[in-house]
N, CA, C and O atoms as CSV, one atom per row, in Angstrom:
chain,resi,resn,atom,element,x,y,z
A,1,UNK,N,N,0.857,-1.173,0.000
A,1,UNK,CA,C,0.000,0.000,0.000
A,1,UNK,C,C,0.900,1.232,0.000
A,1,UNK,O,O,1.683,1.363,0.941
A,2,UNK,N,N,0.848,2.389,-1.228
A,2,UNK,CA,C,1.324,3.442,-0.892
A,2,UNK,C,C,0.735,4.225,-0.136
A,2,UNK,O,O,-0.443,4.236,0.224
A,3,UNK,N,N,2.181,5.372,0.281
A,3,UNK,CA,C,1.371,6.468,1.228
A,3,UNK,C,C,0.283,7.320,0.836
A,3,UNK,O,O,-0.173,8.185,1.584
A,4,UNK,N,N,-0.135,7.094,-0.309
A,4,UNK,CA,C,-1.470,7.660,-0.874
A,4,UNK,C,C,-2.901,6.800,-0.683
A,4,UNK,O,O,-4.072,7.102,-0.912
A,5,UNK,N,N,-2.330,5.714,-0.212
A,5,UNK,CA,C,-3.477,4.959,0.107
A,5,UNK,C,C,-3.888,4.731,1.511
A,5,UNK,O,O,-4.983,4.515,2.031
A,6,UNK,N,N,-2.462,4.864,2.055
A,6,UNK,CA,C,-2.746,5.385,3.412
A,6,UNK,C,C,-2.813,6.845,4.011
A,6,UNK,O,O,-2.913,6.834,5.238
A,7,UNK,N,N,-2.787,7.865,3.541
A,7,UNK,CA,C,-3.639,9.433,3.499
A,7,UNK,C,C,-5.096,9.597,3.290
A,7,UNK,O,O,-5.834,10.379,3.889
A,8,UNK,N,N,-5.530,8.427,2.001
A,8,UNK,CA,C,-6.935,8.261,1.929
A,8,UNK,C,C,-7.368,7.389,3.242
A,8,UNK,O,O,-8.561,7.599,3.461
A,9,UNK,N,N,-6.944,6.707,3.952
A,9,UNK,CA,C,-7.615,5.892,5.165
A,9,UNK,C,C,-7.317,7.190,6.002
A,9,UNK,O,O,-8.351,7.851,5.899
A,10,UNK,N,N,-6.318,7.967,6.870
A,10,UNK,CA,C,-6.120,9.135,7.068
A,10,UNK,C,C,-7.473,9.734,6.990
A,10,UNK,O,O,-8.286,10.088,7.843
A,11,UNK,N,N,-7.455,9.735,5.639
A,11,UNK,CA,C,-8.805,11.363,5.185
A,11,UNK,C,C,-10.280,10.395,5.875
A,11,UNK,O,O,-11.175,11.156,6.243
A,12,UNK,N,N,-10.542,9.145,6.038
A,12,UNK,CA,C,-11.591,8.868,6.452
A,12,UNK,C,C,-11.382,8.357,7.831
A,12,UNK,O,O,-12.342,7.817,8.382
A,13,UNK,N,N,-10.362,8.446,8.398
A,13,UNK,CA,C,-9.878,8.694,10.104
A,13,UNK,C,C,-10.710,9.962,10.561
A,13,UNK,O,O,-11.676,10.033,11.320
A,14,UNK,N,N,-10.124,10.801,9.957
A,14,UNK,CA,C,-10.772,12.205,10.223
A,14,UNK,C,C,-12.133,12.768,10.339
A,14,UNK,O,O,-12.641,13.552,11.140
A,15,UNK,N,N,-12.693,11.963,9.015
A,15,UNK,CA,C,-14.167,12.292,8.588
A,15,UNK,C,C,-15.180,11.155,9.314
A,15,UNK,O,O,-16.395,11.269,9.146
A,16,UNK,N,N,-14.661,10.110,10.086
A,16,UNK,CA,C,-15.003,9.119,11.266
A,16,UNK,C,C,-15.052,10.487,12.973
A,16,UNK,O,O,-15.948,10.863,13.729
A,17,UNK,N,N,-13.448,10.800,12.836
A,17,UNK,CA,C,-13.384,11.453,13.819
A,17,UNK,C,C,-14.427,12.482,14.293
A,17,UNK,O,O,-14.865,12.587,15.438
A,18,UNK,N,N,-14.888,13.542,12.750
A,18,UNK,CA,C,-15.943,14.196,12.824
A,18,UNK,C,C,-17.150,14.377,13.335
A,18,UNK,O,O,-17.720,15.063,14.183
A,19,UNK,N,N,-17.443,13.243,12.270
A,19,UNK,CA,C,-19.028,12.554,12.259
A,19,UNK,C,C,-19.692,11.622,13.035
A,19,UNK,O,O,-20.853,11.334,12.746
A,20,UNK,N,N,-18.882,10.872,14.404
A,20,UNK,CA,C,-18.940,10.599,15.447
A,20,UNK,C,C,-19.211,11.351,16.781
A,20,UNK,O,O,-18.853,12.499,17.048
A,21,UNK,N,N,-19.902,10.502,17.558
A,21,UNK,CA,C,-19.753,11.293,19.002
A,21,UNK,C,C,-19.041,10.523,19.812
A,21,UNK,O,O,-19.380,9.431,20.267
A,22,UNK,N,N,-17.414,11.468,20.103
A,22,UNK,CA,C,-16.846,10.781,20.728
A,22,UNK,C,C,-16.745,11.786,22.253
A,22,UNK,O,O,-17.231,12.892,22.493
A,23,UNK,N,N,-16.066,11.045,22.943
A,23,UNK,CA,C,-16.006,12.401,24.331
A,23,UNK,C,C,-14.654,12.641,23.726
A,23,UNK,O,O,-14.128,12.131,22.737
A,24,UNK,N,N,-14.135,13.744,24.755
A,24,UNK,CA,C,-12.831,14.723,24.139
A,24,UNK,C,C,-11.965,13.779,24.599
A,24,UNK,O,O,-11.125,13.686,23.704
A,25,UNK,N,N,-11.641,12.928,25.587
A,25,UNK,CA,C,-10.600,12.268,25.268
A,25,UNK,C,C,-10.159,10.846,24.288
A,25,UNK,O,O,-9.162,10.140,24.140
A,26,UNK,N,N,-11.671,10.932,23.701
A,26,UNK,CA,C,-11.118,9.612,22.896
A,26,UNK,C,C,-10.718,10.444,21.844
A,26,UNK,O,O,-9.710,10.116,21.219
A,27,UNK,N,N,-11.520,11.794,21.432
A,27,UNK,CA,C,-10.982,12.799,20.249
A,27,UNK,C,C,-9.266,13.117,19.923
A,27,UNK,O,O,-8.525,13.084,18.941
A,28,UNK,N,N,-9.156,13.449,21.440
A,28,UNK,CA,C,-7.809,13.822,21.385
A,28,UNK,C,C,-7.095,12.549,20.873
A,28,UNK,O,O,-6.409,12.602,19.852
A,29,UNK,N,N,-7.264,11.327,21.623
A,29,UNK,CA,C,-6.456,10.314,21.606
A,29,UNK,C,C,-6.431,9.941,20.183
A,29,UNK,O,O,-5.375,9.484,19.746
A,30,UNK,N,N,-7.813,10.118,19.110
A,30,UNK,CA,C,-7.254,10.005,17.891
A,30,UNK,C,C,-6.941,10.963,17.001
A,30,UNK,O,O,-6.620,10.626,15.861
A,31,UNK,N,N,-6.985,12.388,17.393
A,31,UNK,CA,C,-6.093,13.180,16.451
A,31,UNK,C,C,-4.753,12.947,16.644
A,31,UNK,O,O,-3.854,12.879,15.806
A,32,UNK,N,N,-4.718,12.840,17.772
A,32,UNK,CA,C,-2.914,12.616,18.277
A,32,UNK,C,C,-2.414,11.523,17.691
A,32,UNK,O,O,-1.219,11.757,17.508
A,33,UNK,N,N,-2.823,9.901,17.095
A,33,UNK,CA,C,-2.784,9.184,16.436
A,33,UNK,C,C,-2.595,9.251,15.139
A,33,UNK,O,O,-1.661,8.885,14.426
A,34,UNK,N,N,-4.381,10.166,14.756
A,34,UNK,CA,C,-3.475,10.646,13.175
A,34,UNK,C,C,-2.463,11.290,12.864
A,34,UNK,O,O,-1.904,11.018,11.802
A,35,UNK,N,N,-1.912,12.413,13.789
A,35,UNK,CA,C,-0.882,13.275,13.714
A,35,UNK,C,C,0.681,12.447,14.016
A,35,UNK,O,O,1.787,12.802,13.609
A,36,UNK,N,N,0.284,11.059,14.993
A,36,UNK,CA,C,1.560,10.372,14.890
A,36,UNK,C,C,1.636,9.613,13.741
A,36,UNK,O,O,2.766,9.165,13.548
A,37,UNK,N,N,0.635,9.259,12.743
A,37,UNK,CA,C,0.398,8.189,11.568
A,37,UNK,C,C,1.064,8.828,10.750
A,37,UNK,O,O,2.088,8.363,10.249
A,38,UNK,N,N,0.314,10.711,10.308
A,38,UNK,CA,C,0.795,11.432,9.235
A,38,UNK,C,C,2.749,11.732,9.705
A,38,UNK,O,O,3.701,11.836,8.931
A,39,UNK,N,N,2.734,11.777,10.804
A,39,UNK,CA,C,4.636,12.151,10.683
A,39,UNK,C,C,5.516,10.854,10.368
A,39,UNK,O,O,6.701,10.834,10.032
A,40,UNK,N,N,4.355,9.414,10.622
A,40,UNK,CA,C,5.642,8.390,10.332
A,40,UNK,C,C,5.915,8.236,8.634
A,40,UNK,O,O,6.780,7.648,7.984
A,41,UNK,N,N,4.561,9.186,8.214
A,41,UNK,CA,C,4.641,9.098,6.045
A,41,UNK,C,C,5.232,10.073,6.031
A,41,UNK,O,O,5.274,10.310,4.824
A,42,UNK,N,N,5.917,11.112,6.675
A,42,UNK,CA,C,6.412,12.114,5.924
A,42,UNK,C,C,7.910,12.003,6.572
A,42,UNK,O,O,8.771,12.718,6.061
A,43,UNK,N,N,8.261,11.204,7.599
A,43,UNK,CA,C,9.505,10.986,7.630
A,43,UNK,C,C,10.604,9.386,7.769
A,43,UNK,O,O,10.438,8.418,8.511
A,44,UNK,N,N,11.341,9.561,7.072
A,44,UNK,CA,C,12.371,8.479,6.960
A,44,UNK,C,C,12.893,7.772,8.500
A,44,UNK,O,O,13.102,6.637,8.929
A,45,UNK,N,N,12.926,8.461,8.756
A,45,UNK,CA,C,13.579,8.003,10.337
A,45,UNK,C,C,12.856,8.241,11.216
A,45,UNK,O,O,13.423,8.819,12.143
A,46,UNK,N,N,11.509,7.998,11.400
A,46,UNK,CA,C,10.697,7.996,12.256
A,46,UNK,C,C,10.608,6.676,12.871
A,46,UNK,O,O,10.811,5.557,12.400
A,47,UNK,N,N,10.228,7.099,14.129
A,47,UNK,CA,C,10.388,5.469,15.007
A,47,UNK,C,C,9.293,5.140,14.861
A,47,UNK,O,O,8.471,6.029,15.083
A,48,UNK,N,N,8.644,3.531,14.360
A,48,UNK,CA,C,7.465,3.424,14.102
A,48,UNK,C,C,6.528,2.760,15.249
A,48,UNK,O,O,5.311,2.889,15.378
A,49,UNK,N,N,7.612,1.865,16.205
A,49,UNK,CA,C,7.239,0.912,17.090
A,49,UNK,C,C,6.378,1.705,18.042
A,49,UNK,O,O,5.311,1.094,18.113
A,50,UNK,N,N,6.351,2.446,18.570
A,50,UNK,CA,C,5.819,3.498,19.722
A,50,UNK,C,C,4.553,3.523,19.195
A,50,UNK,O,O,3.668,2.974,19.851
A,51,UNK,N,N,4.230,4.133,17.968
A,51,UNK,CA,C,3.277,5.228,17.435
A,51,UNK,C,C,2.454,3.470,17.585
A,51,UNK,O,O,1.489,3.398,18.347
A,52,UNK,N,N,2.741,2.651,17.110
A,52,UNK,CA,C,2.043,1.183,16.582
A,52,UNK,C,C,1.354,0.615,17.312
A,52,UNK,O,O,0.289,-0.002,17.321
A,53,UNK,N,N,2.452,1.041,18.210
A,53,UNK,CA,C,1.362,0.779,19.939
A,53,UNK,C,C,0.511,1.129,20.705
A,53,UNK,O,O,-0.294,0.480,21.373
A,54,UNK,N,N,0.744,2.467,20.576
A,54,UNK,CA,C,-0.255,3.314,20.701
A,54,UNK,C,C,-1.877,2.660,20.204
A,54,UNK,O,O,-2.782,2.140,20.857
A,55,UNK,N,N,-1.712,2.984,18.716
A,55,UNK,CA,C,-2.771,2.727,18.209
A,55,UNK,C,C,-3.366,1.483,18.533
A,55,UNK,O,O,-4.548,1.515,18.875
A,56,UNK,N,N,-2.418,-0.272,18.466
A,56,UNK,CA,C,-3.029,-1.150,18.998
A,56,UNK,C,C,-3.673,-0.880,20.452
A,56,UNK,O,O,-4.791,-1.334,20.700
A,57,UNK,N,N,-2.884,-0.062,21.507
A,57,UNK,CA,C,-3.584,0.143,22.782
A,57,UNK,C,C,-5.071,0.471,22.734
A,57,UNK,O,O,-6.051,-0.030,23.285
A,58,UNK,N,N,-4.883,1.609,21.783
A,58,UNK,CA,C,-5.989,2.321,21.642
A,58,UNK,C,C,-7.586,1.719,21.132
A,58,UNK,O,O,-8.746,1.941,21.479
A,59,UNK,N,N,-6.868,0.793,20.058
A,59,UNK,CA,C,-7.548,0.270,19.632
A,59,UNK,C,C,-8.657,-0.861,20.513
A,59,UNK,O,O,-9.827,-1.088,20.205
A,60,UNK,N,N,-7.940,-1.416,21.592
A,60,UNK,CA,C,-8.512,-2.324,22.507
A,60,UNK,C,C,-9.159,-1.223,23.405
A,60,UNK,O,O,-10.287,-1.343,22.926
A,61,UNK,N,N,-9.250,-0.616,23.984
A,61,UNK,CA,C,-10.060,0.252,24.542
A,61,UNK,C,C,-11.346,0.642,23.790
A,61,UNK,O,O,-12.365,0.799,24.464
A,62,UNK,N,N,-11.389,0.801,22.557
A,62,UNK,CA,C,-12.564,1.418,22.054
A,62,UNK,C,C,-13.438,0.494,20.987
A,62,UNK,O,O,-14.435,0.912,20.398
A,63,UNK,N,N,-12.880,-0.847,20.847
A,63,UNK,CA,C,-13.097,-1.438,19.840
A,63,UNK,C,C,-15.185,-2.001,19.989
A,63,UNK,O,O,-15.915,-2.124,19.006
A,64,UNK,N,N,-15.519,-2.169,21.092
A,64,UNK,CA,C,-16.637,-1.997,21.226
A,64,UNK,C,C,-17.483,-1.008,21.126
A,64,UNK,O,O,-18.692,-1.231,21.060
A,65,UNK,N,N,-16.932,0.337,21.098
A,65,UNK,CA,C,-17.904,1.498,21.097
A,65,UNK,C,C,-17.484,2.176,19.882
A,65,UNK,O,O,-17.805,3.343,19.661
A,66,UNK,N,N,-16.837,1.543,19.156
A,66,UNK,CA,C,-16.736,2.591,17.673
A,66,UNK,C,C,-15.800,1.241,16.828
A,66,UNK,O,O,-14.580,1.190,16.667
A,67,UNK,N,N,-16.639,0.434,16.476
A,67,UNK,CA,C,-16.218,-0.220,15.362
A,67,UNK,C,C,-15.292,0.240,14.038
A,67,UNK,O,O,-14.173,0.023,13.573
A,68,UNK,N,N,-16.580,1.072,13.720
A,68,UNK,CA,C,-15.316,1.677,12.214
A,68,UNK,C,C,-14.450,2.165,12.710
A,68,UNK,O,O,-13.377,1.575,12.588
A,69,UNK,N,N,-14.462,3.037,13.246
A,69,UNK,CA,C,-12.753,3.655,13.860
A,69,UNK,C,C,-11.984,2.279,13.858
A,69,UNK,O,O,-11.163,1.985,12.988
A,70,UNK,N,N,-12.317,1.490,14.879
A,70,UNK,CA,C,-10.990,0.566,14.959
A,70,UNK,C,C,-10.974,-0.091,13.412
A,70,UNK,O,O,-9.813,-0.363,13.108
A,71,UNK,N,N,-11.950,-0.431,12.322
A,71,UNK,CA,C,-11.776,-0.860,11.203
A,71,UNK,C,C,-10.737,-0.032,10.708
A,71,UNK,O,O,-9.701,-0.693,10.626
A,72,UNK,N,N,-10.553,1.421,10.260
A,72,UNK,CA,C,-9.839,1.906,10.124
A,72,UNK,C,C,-8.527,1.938,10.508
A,72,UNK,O,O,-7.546,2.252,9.834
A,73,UNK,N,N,-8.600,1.548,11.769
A,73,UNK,CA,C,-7.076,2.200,12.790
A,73,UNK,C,C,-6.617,0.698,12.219
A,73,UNK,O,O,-5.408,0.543,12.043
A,74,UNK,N,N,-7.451,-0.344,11.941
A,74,UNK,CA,C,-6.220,-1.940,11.906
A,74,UNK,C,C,-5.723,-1.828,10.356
A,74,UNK,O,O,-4.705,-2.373,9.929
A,75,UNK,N,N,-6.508,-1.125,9.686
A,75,UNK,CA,C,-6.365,-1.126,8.296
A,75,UNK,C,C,-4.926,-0.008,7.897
A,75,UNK,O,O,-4.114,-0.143,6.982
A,76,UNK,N,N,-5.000,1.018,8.891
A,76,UNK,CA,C,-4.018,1.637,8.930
A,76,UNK,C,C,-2.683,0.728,9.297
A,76,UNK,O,O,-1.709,1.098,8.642
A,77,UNK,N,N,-2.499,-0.028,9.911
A,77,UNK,CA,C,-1.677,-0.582,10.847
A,77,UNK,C,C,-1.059,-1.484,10.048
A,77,UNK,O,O,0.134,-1.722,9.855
A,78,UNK,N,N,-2.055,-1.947,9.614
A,78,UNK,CA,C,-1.673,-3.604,8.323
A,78,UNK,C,C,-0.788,-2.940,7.186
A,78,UNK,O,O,0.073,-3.579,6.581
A,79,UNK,N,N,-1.109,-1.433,6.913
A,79,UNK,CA,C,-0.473,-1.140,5.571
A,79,UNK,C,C,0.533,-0.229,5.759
A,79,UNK,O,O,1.236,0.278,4.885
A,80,UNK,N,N,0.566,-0.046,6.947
A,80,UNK,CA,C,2.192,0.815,7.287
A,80,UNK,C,C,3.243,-0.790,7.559
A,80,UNK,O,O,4.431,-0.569,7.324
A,81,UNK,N,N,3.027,-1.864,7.878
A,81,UNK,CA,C,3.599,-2.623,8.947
A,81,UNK,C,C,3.990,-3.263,7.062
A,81,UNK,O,O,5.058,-3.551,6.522
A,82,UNK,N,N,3.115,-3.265,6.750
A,82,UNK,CA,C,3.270,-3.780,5.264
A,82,UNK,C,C,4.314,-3.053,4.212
A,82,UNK,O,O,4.674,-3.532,3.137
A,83,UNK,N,N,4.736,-1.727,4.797
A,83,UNK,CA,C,5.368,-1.060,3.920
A,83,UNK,C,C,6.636,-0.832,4.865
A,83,UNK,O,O,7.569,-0.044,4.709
A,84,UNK,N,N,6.391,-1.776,5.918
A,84,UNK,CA,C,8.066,-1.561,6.686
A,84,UNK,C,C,7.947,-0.610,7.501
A,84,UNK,O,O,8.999,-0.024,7.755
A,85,UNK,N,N,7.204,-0.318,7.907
A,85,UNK,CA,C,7.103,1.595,8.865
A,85,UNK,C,C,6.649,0.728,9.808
A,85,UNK,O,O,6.302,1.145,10.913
């Protein structure tokens, strides 16, 4: 998967993030996610292991109360891990 295919999962991270009712800390917890997703595509030497974890953490916390999100967040995960990041 290129990083254009993962910007488009990105762009519907966001438009999930939106169009949901989440409380402010699950909000925060996933802008801060996308914002760690978008810096590991725009840099070479970004540490990926941290950010990965995050998101799996995250992901188990919410996976009952917001399905698509976590559809998204594993789909994200599979295609960075897939591209070596």
């Amino acid at each position: 998967m290129s990083n254009d295919e993962i910007r488009k999962l990105l762009g519907q991270l966001r438009n999930e993030i939106q169009n949901t009712d989440l409380d402010e800390q699950t909000r925060a917890s996933l802008e801060e996610l996308d914002a760690d997703i978008d810096g590991l595509l725009d840099s070479d030497d970004a540490e990926s292991e941290p950010a990965l974890d995050r998101i799996r953490a995250f992901e188990a916390d919410i996976a009952s109360e917001h399905p698509t999100t976590v559809r998204i967040l594993n789909e994200i995960v599979a295609a960075l891990s897939r591209m070596g990041i």
